[in-house]
N, C-alpha and C positions, 0 to 999 in steps of 0.2 A: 504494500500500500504506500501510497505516497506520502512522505514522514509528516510535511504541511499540510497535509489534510487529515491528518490523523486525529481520530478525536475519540474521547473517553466514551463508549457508547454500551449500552445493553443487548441492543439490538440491532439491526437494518434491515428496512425492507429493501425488497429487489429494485424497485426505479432508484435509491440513492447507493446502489452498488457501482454504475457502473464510472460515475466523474471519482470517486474513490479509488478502485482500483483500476483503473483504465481497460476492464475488459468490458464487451457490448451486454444489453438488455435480453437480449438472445439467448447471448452464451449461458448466463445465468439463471435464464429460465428454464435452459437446456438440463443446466446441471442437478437445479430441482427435479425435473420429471425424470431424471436417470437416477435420483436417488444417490448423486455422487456428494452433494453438501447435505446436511443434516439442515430440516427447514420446520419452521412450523405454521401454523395457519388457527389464529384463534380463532374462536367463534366469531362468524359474521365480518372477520377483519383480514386486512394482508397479510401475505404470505411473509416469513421475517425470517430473519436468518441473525441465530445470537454472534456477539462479537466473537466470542471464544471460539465458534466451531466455524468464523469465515475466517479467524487467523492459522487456524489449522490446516484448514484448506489452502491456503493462499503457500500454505508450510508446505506443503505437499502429504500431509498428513493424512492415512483412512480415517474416514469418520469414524470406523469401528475401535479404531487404536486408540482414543481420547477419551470414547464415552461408550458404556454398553448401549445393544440395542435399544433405540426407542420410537414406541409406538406411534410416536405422535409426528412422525414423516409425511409430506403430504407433495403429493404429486399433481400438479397444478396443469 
């Protein structure tokens, strides 16, 4: 991620991923429906993806290697 745009966060949804990390809207949505980022989807609200498991990713990191499976994956 780019280090001046980095910001102390909880969460992200997918449209403020992609001026963050410079990859496309796409690509991102991509990674959701392949189950490759860990995502979640509250009730009635956007899809988010927590800080810790998009620095993982960005790590090159399996989701599975970070955090046990969870159910609450959602493919958009």
């Amino acid at each position: 991620m780019n280090e001046n745009v980095m910001q102390k966060r909880l969460s992200w949804r997918l449209a403020e991923l992609p001026p963050v990390t410079g990859l496309s809207l796409p690509f991102w949505r991509k990674m959701v429906i392949e189950r490759k980022i860990r995502s979640r989807k509250p009730a009635g609200g956007a899809i988010v993806i927590l800080d810790e498991d998009l620095k993982a990713f960005l790590a090159g990191e399996d989701k599975d290697e970070t955090r046990d499976q969870d159910n609450s994956l959602v493919a958009a």
